[in-house]
N, C-alpha and C positions, 0 to 999 in steps of 0.2 A: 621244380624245373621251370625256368623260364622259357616260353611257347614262341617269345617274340623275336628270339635269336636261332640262325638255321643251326649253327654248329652245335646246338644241343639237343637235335631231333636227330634220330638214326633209323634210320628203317627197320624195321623188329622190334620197337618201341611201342608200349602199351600207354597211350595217352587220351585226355578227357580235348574232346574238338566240338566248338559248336557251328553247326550248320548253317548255311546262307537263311533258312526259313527259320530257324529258332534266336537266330542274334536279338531278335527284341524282346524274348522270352529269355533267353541266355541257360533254355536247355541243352543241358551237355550228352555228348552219347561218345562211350568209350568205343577203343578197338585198338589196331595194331595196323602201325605206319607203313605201307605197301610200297608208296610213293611220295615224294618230298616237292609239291607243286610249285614253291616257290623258289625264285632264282637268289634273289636280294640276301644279304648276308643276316639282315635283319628287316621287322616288319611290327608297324607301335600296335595293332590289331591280330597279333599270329600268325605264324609261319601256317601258309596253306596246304596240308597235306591233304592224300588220299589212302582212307585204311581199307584192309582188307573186305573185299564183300562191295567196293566200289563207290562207298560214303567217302564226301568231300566235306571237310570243313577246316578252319581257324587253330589249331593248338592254343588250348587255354591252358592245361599242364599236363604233367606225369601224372601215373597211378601208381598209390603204394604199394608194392608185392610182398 
């Protein structure tokens, strides 16, 4: 999945997001897309969501189920 386009995030979406504090580390932490923070149709850094539990960060991709 592509992270940096909004039409491909849904909310119920189980995706890999990395946090404002891990970007230079580019650790990932999964979860499930609550809320979709970004307006922009698209975004070259990841569409900003916020998942479940109240973590905000970047969509870098999907998880495989």
């Amino acid at each position: 999945m592509d992270g940096t386009v909004r039409k491909n995030i849904k909310i119920g979406d189980r995706v890999m997001v990395v946090q404002k504090q891990d970007q230079r580390t580019g650790k990932l932490t999964e979860g499930v897309v609550q809320r979709i923070l970004t307006n922009s149709p698209n975004h070259p850094r990841g569409i900003k969501v916020m998942l479940e539990g109240g973590i905000v960060g970047r969509v870098q991709g999907g998880v495989n189920q």
